[in-house]
C-alpha positions in Angstrom: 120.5 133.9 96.9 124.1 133.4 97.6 124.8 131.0 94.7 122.8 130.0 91.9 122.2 126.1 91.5 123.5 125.0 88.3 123.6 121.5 86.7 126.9 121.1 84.8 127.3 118.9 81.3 130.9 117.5 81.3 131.0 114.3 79.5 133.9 114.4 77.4 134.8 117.4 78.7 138.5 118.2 80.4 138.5 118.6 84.2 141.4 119.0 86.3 141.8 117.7 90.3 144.7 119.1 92.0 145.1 115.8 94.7 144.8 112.5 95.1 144.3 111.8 98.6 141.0 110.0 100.5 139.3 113.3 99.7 140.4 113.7 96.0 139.2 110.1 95.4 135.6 111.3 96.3 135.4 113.8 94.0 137.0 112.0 91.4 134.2 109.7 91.5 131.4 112.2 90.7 133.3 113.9 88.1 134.1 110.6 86.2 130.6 109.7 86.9 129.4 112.9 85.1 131.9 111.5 81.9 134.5 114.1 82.4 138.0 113.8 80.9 139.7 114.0 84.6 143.4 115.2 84.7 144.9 114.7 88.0 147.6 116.7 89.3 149.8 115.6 92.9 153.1 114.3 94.3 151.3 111.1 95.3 148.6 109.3 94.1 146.0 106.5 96.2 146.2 103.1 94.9 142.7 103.6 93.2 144.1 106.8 90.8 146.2 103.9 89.7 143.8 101.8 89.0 141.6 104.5 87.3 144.8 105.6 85.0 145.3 101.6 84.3 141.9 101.4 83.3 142.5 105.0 80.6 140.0 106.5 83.1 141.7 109.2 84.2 145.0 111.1 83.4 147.9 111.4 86.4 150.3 114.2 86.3 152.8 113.7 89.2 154.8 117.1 89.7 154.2 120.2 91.8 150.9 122.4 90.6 151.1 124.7 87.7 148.8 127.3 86.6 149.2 126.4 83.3 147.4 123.2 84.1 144.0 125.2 84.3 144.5 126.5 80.8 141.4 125.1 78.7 139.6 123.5 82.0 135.9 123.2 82.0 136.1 123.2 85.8 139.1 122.8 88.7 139.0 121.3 91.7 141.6 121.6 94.7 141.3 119.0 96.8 145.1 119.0 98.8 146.0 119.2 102.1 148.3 122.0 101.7 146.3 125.3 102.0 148.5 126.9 100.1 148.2 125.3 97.2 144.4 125.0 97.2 144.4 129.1 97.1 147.0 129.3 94.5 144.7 126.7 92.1 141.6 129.2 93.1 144.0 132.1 92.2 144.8 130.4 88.5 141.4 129.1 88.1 140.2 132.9 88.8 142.5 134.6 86.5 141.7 132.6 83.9 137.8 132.7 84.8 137.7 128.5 85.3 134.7 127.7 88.0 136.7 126.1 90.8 135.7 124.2 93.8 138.3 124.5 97.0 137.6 121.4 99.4 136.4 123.0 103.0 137.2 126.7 101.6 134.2 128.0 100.2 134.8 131.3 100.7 138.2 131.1 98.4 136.0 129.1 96.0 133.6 129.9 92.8 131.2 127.1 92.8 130.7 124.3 95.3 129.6 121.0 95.6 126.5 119.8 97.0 125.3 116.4 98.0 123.4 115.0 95.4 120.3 112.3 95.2 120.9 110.9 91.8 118.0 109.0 90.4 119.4 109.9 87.0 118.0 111.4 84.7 116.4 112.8 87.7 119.0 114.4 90.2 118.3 116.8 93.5 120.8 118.9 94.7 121.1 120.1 98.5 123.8 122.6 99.5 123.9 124.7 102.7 126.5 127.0 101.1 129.1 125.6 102.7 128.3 127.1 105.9 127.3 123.5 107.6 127.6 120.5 104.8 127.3 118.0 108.2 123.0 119.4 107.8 123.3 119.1 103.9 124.6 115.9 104.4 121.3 114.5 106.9 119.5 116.7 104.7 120.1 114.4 101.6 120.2 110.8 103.7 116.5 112.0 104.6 115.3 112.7 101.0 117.1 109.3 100.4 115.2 107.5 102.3 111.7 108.8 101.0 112.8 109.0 97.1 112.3 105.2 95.2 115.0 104.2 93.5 112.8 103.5 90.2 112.1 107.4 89.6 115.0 107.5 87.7 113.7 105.1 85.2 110.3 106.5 85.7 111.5 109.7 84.3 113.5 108.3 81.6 110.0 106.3 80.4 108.5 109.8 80.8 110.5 111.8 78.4 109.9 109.4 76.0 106.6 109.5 76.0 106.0 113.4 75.6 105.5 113.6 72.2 102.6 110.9 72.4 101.0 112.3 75.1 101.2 115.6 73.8 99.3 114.0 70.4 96.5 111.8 72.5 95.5 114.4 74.5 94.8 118.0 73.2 93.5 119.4 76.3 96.6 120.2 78.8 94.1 119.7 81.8 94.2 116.3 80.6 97.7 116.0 80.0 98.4 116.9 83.6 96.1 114.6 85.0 97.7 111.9 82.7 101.1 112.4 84.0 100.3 112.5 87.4 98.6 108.7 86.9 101.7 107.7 85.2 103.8 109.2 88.3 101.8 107.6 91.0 101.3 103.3 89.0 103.3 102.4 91.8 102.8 98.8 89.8 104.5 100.1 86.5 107.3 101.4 88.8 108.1 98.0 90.1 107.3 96.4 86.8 110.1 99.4 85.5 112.9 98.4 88.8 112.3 95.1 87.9 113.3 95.7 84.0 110.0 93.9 83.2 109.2 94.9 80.1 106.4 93.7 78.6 104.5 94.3 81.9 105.4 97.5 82.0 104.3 98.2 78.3 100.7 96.7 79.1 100.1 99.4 81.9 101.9 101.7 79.5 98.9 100.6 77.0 96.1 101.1 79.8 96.8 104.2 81.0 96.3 105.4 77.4 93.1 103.5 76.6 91.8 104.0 79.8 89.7 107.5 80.3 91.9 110.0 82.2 89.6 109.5 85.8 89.7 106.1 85.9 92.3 104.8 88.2 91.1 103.6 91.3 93.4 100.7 93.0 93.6 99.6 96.7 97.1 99.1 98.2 97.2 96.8 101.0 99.7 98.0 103.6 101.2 96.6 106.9 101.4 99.2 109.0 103.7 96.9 111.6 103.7 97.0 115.3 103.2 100.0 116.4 106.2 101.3 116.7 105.8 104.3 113.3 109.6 103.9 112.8 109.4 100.3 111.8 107.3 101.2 108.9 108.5 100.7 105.8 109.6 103.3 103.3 107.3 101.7 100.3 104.4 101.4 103.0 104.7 105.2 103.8 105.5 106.3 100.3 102.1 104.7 99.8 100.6 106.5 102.8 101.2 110.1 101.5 99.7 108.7 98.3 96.4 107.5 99.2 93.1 109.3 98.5 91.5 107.1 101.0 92.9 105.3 104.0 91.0 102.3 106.0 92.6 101.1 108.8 91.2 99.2 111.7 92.6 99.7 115.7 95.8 97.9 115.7 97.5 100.9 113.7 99.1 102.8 116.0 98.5 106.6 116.3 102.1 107.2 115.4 101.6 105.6 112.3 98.1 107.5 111.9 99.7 110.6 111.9 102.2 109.9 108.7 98.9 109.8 106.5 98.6 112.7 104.0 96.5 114.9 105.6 93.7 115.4 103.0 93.5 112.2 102.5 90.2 110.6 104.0 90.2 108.5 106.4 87.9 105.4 107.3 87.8 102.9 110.5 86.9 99.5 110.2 88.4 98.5 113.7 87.6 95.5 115.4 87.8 94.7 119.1 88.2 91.0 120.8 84.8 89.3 121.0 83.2 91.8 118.6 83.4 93.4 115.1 82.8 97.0 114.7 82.4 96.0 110.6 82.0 93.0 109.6 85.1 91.7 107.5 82.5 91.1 104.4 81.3 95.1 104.8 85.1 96.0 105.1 85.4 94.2 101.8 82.4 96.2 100.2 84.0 99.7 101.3 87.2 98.8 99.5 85.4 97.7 96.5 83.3 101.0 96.6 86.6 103.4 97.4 88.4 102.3 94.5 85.5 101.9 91.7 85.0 105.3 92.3 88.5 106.0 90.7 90.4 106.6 94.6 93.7 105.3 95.7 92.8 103.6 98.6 95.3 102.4 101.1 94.3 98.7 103.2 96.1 100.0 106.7 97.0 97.1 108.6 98.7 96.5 111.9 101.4 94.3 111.8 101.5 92.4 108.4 98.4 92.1 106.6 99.0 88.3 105.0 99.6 86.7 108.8 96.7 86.5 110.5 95.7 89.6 108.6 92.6 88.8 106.6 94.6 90.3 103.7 93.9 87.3 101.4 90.0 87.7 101.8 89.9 91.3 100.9 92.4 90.6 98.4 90.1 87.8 96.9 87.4 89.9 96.8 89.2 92.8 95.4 90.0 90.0 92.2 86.9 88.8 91.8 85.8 92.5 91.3 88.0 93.3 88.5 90.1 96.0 91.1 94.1 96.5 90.8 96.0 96.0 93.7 99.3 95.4 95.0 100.8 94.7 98.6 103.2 96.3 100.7 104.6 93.7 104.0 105.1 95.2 107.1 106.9 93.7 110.4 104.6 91.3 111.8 104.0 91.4 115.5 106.0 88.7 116.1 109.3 90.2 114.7 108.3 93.2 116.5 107.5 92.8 120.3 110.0 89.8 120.1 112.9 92.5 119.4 111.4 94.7 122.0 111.0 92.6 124.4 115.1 90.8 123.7 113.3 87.7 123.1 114.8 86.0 120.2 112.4 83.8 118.0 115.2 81.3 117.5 119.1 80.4 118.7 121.0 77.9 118.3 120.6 76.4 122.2 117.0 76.8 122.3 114.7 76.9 119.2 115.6 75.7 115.7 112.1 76.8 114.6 109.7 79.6 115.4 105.5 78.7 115.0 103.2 81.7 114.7 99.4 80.4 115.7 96.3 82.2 115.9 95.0 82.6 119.6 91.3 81.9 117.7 91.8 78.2 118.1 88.2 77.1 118.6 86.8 79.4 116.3 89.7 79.0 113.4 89.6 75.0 113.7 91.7 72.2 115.8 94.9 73.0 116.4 98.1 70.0 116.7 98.8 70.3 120.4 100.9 67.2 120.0 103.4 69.3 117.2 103.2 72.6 119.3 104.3 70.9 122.5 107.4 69.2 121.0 110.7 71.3 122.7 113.4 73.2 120.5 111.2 75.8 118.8 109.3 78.8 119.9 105.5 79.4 119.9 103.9 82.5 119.3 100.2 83.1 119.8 98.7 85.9 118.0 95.0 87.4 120.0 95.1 85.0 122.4 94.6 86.4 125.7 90.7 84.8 125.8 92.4 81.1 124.8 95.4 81.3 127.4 93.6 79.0 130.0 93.0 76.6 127.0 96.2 77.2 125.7 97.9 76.6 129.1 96.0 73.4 129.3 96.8 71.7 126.0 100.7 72.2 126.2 100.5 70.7 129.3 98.6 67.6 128.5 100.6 67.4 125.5 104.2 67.4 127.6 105.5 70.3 127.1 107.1 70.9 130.3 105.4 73.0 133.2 108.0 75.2 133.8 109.0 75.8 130.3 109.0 80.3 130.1 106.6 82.2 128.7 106.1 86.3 127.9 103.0 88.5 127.3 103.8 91.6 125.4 101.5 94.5 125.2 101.2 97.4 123.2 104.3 95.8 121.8 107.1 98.2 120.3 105.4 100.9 121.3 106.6 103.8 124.4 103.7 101.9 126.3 104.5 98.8 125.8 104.6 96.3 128.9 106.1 92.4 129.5 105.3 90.6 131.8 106.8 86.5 132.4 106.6 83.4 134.5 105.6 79.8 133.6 103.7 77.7 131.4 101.6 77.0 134.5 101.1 80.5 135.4 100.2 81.8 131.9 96.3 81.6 133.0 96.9 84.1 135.6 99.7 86.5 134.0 97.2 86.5 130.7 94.6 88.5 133.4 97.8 91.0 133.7 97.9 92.1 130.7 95.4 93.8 127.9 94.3 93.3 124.4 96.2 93.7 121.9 99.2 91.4 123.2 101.5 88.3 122.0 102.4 85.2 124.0 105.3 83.5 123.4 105.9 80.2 124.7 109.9 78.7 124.8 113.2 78.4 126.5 113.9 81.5 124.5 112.3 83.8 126.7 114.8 83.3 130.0 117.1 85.3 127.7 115.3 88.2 128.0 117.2 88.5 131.2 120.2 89.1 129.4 119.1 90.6 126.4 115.9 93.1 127.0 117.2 96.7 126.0 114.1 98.4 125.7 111.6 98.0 128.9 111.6 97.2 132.5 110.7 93.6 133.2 107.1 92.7 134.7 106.9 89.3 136.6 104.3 87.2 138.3 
């Protein structure tokens, strides 16, 4: 171990910075966020060290360095320009056995900084010894991304609820198993980052008058396009979660392969012009899952409340007494739109953007008089089977024959495949392409021309 981690108490305790340049300003910032009594020490100072000593924040000492200045410091940090004068502060600081951090000299330094995750009163440290602090750096931006921002109040809830814990339950198997419920209510997490309080003291209440086994919940998750970096941090946080995951064919196996591996998995996909389950027995297995005290995890492509079903399992999921929450994902309209440089709406083509089910004759009558009206953009979710229907009504309704049209497949993902003509030709180009794909109808698909970044162009 070349250095041991430590985590340093300094509120109200004197610190001295020996700069006050770009780089200065940084650490001053974490050391008057730890409540340290900061003296600075330079010939020149940024505006904000003004600001900070205007404010009594900080202390300015304008003069050349003095190892006197390290007499009685808790810690010293030299953070000049001048190399010189950093290795004389790490001499003083030495002499006087002060810990002192050298900017971009660890070797002439006694402790260094790392880069830190604060989710105070929980904080994470990552330090490469200062040997490459570019890979601590990503290093830290990564746990960022996959740490909520609510643990920090989650752990301050926690450590005031040890003693009452430690007084319900007597058996420490218990205890552990209590803790880890109260650490994975993602709902009393959100309740907590949205400073709700009294819902967060009722799931506070049921977790103690609950037994210790009983938890099961189902989160219902969009699992977007396909593309698995277009998933949302909640929706994977979820993911590695779940005791059980159900997902149907539309989830991509990019996505697939974020799920925690021992976490079971069941598929309920369905395929145009048959179900491989029924939608009623995908609502049974979610019922089961969870009222046997599992997290189970709803995978959806896309987003699960358009043209989803989300709402019927969700109904069903009430009416059954079962928790649940749900986590959006990128519909497929967002997503093959962007992919394909397609945009739903500009200002010289489409004030308006209609997402439709391709299902027309089985999901009811659609207005073909309102969809054929210009200055908006039509998207039509599974409907490859409906396109010579589709084609027909717009036409009869006056939308005009040559107005553009796209089919994306596979969309967002490395297979994914456009291919574009006209509204009379969308019969034939629908027989192009397979299942699942989008069509989108609108003047705002000749800018695809100009705009399409991702894949080669596919025409008629």
């Amino acid at each position: 171990m070349d250095y041991l981690p430590l985590f340093c108490q300094l509120k109200n305790r004197a610190c001295l910075l020996v700069g006050a340049g770009d780089v200065a300003e940084r650490k001053a910032r974490l050391l008057l966020d730890a409540g340290a009594k900061l003296t600075v020490n330079a010939l020149t100072f940024t505006s904000q060290f003004q600001i900070w000593a205007d404010e009594g924040k900080v202390r300015l000492l304008k003069g050349e360095f003095s190892p006197l200045l390290v007499d009685e410091k808790w810690l010293v940090i030299a953070a000049t320009d001048s190399d010189v004068v950093n290795q004389e502060v790490s001499e003083a600081a030495e002499q006087r056995r002060v810990f002192c951090n050298v900017v971009d000299a660890p070797e002439s330094a006694s402790v260094i900084m790392p880069s830190i995750i604060d989710r105070s009163p929980l904080m994470i440290a990552v330090s490469s010894g200062g040997n490459a602090p570019v890979l601590a750096r990503l290093l830290r931006e990564r746990l960022e991304s996959i740490l909520p921002q609510h643990l920090g109040k989650l752990a301050q809830v926690a450590g005031g609820l040890r003693a009452r814990v430690k007084a319900h339950f007597t058996d420490a198997a218990e205890r552990r198993r209590w803790w880890e419920k109260l650490f994975n209510h993602h709902r009393l997490a959100q309740s907590l980052a949205n400073n709700d309080d009294a819902q967060s003291g009722q799931y506070l209440e049921e977790l103690f008058s609950e037994p210790v086994d009983k938890h099961g919940e189902v989160i219902l998750v969009g699992a977007g396009p396909g593309d698995a970096g277009l998933l949302t941090l909640k929706g994977l946080q979820q993911m590695q979660l779940a005791d059980v995951v159900v997902y149907d064919r539309l989830v991509s196996d990019s996505v697939m392969n974020l799920i925690r591996r021992d976490a079971e998995r069941i598929f309920v996909g369905k395929r145009a012009g048959h179900h491989c389950v029924p939608q009623e027995r995908i609502n049974e297995i979610l019922l089961e899952q969870a009222l046997m005290g599992k997290r189970v995890v709803r995978l959806k492509g896309g987003d699960p409340f358009i043209f989803g079903r989300g709402g019927e399992e969700l109904e069903a999921l009430k009416a059954a007494g079962i928790a649940f929450s749900v986590v959006p994902g990128i519909t497929a309209a967002s997503g093959c739109s962007a992919y394909s440089g397609i945009p739903l709406t500009h200002r010289d083509h489409a004030q308006s953007v209609r997402l439709i089910t391709g299902h027309a004759k089985q999901d009811g009558v659609l207005d073909w008089a309102c969809l054929a009206q210009g200055q908006q953009t039509l998207v039509f979710y599974m409907g490859l089977t409906q396109a010579p229907e589709i084609q027909r009504r717009l036409l009869e309704n006056g939308l005009p024959a040559e107005t553009p049209v796209a089919l994306v497949e596979n969309g967002t993902s490395q297979t994914q495949r456009v291919v574009t003509g006209s509204l009379t030709e969308l019969e034939s180009l629908a027989k192009q392409v397979q299942s699942p794909s989008l069509i989108i109808v609108g003047t705002v698909v000749s800018l695809r021309q100009k705009l399409n970044w991702f894949a080669s162009e596919t025409r008629l």
